[in-house]
C-alpha angles and dihedrals in degrees: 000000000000098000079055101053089049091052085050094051086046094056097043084052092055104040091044088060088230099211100231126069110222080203112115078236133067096225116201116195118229110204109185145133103271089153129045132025103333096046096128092057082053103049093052088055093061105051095044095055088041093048086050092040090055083045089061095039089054096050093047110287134250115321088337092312122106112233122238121195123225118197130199131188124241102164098207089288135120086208098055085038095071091050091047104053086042083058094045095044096060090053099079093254115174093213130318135236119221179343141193117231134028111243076051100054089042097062089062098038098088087041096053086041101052090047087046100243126154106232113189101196111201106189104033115106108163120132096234094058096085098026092077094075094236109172100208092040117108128141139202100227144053143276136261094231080067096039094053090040089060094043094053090043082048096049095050089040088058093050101241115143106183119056138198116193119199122185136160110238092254121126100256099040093045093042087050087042093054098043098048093043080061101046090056100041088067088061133059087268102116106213106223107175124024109167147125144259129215106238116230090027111140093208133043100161084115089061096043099051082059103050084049085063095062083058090215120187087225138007117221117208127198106165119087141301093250096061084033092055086050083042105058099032080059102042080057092052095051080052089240112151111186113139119257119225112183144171139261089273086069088058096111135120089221089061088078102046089049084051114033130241089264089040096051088037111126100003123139133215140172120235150140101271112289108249100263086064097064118116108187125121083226104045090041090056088041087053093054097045087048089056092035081065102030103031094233136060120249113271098207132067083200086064089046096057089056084063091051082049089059091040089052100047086042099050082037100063089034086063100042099042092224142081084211091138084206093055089043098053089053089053092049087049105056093052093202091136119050113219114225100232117173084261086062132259110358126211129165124202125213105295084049093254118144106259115215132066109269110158126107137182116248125182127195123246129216082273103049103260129145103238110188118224134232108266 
């Protein structure tokens, strides 16, 4: 009976997501695609929390404790993602940073939430994240309703007045394309394609003859950097030559060398701004030190913003003197101090979203290279 009683006890602790670790470390849970086709966001990810993690552990710690990272696999995939935060959520983790992509991030939510456990998700836009009123949820980065603000001011701004809009059925492309097809159509801008993609695919020649048909002025594209890169080496190839405008998931070095330099020239995309924009005193030393270990700087702002999710847990609990993930999330909450991240200074309102406007519109030259735009 009293073994019984102490399992018991084990497993309450556990599923009750009890704040503080009894480990002589404070373990933070890394959830990201290390494997599939955004393993190169992932990987990133990885090496930016672990290089500020070793930052930390050499100045001291947290609250007197050295940080260890723990990583988990999600492969992209909502699927694997599930797995992957029940894994993470039965190793005294404090709270988790991740992941990239929004039907990805939305299949660990309810898990994180119902161990108490504060998830900072980095690359996951879309609009119904934060309008669950989940307590422990916050992420780095921002929200679709912005983001679709700033592409239909873009596409006006541009002077294209018939539109084609192509997503991929996921949460995050779907949610952008929605939300941008309204905005316009409350302009004189006349939608003449909305339809989806089948992501993986190795040809979408098929897609692309139809939207041709429509005879559009300018395709917008809210799906990912992998299917664009197909996308626009094949537009290329048909000889069409209508312009791309796409959102912040096509923000990827990768995206050039799938689809070419001829092939990415000219194209436009909304993003926060790409890492070597950024102008702070903080993110430039972190950058440095970030080339300094891995001999190249990192190529996505999304793996940036994982860094600004550690940077918020860590300076959270630094604040608050306390890795008590209730106390924390009513820190976060109140967004009365402002955490220094390496995008600059970091609050959260109410339903845990970044407050602030951080997209910017970036266009690709004749080499390859992301040029931002005058506002």
């Amino acid at each position: 009976m009293k073994r019984f009683s102490t399992l018991l006890l084990a497993v309450l602790f556990v599923a009750t997501g009890a704040g503080i670790s009894m480990a002589d470390t404070i373990k933070i849970g890394l959830m990201a695609p290390l494997t599939g086709s955004w393993a190169s966001e992932g990987e990133e990810m990885k090496n930016i929390v672990n290089l500020l993690a070793d930052e930390i552990n050499a100045n001291g710690g947290l609250l007197g404790q050295q940080i260890e990272v723990i990583a988990e696999d999600d492969g992209g995939d909502p699927r694997t993602a599930s797995l992957a935060a029940q894994r993470l959520a039965t190793q005294e983790v404090i709270a988790v940073i991740g992941t990239y992509g929004s039907s990805v991030t939305e299949a660990s939510q309810a898990i994180y939430d119902d161990f108490s456990i504060l998830q900072v998700a980095n690359g996951s836009t879309a609009i119904r994240l934060t309008e669950k009123g989940l307590k422990y949820f916050f992420r780095t980065s921002p929200r679709d309703d912005e983001q679709g603000r700033v592409a239909a001011q873009t596409i006006k701004g541009l002077g294209f007045g018939k539109v084609a809009i192509l997503h991929d059925n996921t949460s995050y492309a779907k949610g952008l394309a929605e939300e941008t097809k309204g905005l316009l159509e409350k302009t004189s801008n006349s939608i003449v394609f909305f339809d989806a993609l089948t992501p993986g695919e190795r040809d979408y020649t098929a897609i692309l003859t139809k939207m041709k048909a429509a005879n559009p002025d300018v395709v917008f594209f809210t799906g990912y950097y992998p299917e664009l890169g197909l996308i626009l080496r094949q537009k290329m190839e048909m000889a069409w030559n209508v312009p791309f405008i796409g959102g912040d998931a096509t923000n990827n070095p990768d995206l050039v060398k799938i689809a070419g330099a001829k092939a990415a020239e000219g194209y436009y995309f909304l993003s926060p701004p790409v890492p070597q924009d950024l102008a702070f005193a903080k993110s430039k030393d972190f950058l440095k030190a970030y080339k300094a270990k891995y001999g190249s700087y990192p190529g996505s702002i999304w793996a940036v913003l994982s860094g600004d999710g550690f940077l918020t847990i860590t300076e959270g609990v630094k604040a608050a003197k306390t890795t008590d993930p209730e106390k924390l999330a009513e820190f976060l909450h109140a967004g009365t101090q402002k955490v220094s991240g390496l995008t600059g200074k970091i609050a959260f309102n109410t339903k845990g979203d970044r407050v602030g406007e951080v997209y910017r519109v970036y266009r690709i030259d004749a080499e390859g290279k992301f040029i931002l735009q005058d506002k």
